[in-house]
C-alpha positions as CSV (number, residue, x, y, z in Angstrom):
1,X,12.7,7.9,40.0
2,X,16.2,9.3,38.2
3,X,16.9,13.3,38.5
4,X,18.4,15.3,36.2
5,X,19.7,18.6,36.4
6,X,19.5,21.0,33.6
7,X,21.1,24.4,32.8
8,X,19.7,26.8,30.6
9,X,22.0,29.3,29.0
10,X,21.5,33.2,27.0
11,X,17.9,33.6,25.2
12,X,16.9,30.4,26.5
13,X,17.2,31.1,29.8
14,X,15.7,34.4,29.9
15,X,12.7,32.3,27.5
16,X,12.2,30.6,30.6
17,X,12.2,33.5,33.0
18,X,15.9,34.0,34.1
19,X,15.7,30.5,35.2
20,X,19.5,29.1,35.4
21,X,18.9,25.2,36.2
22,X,16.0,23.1,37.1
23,X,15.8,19.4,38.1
24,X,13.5,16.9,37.0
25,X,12.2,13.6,38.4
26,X,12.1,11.3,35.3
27,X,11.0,7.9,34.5
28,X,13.3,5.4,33.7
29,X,13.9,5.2,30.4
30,X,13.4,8.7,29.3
31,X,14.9,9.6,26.6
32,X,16.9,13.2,25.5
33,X,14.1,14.3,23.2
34,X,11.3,13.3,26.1
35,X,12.7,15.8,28.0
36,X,12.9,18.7,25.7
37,X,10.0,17.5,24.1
38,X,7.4,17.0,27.1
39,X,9.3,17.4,30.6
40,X,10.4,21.1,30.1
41,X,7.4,22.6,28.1
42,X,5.1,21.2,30.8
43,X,6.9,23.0,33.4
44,X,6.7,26.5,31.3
45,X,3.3,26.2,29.8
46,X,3.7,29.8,29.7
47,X,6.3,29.5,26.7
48,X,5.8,26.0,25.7
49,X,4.9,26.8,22.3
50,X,8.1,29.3,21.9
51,X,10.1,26.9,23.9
52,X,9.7,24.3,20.9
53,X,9.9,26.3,18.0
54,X,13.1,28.1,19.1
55,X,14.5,24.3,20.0
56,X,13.1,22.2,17.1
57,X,12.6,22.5,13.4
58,X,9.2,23.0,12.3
59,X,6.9,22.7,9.0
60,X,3.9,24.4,8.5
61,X,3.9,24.9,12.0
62,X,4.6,21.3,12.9
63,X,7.6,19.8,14.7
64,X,9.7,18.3,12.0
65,X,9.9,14.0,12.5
66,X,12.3,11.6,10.9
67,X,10.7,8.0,9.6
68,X,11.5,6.9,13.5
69,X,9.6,9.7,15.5
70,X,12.6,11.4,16.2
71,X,11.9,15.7,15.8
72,X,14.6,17.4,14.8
73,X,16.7,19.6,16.4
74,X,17.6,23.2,15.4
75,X,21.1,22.7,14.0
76,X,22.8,25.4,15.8
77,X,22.0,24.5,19.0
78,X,24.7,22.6,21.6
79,X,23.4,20.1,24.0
80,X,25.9,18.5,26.9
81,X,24.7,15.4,28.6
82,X,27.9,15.8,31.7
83,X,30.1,18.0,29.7
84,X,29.8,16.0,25.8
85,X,27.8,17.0,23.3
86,X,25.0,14.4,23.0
87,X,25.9,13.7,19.3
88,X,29.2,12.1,20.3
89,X,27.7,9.9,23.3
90,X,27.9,5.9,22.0
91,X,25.9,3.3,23.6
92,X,26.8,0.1,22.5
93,X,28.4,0.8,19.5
94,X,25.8,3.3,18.2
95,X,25.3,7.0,18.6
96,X,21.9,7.6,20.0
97,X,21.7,11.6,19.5
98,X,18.4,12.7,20.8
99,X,17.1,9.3,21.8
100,X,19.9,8.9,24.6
101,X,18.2,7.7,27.7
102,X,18.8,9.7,30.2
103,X,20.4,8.6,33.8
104,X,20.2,9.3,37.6
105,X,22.2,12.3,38.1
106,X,23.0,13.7,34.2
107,X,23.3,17.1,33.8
108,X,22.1,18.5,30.7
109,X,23.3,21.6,29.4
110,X,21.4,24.0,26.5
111,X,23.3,26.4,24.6
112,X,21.7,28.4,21.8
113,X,23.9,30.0,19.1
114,X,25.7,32.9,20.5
115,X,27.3,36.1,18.1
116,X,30.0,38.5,18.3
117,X,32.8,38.9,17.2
């Protein structure tokens, strides 16, 4: 089974109990959205429900789907799949954004929108 690593990063991170990084034993083909859809809630059950509505855009309390089954993400949010944002990663000519299938030893980073000035 691939592992990945993630990092979690500012509210996030203390969402999740001050937890920095966590690895996960995946399945191959897993996809980006598997993981922040199913893999990390089911570690936290605590937070799950939090965990998805701070992550994903929701309707009447429903994670929000495009016509392929895709949710989608909270705009504001940066996600790195080793060190690039996983809206510029190609495979085979096409940008898979959420549905990017994860590999043995990606690291996954989750950045929520920080302020200041």
């Amino acid at each position: 089974m691939p592992r990945v690593r993630v990092r979690y990063f500012a509210l996030l991170r203390e969402l999740l109990g001050n937890t920095r990084e966590e690895e996960y034993k995946i399945r191959d083909g897993t996809m980006l959205m598997d993981l922040l859809l199913k893999h990390i809630p089911e570690r936290h059950r605590n937070v799950s429900a939090r965990w998805k509505g701070r992550i994903f855009q929701t309707e009447n309390g429903k994670i929000k789907l495009d016509e392929n089954g895709t949710p989608y993400l909270k705009g504001y949010y940066l996600i790195l799949i080793n060190g690039r944002s996983y809206l510029s990663i190609s495979e085979d000519g096409r940008h898979p954004g959420l549905t990017y299938k994860l590999e043995e030893g990606d690291q996954i980073a989750i950045l929520p929108p920080v302020g200041g000035g």
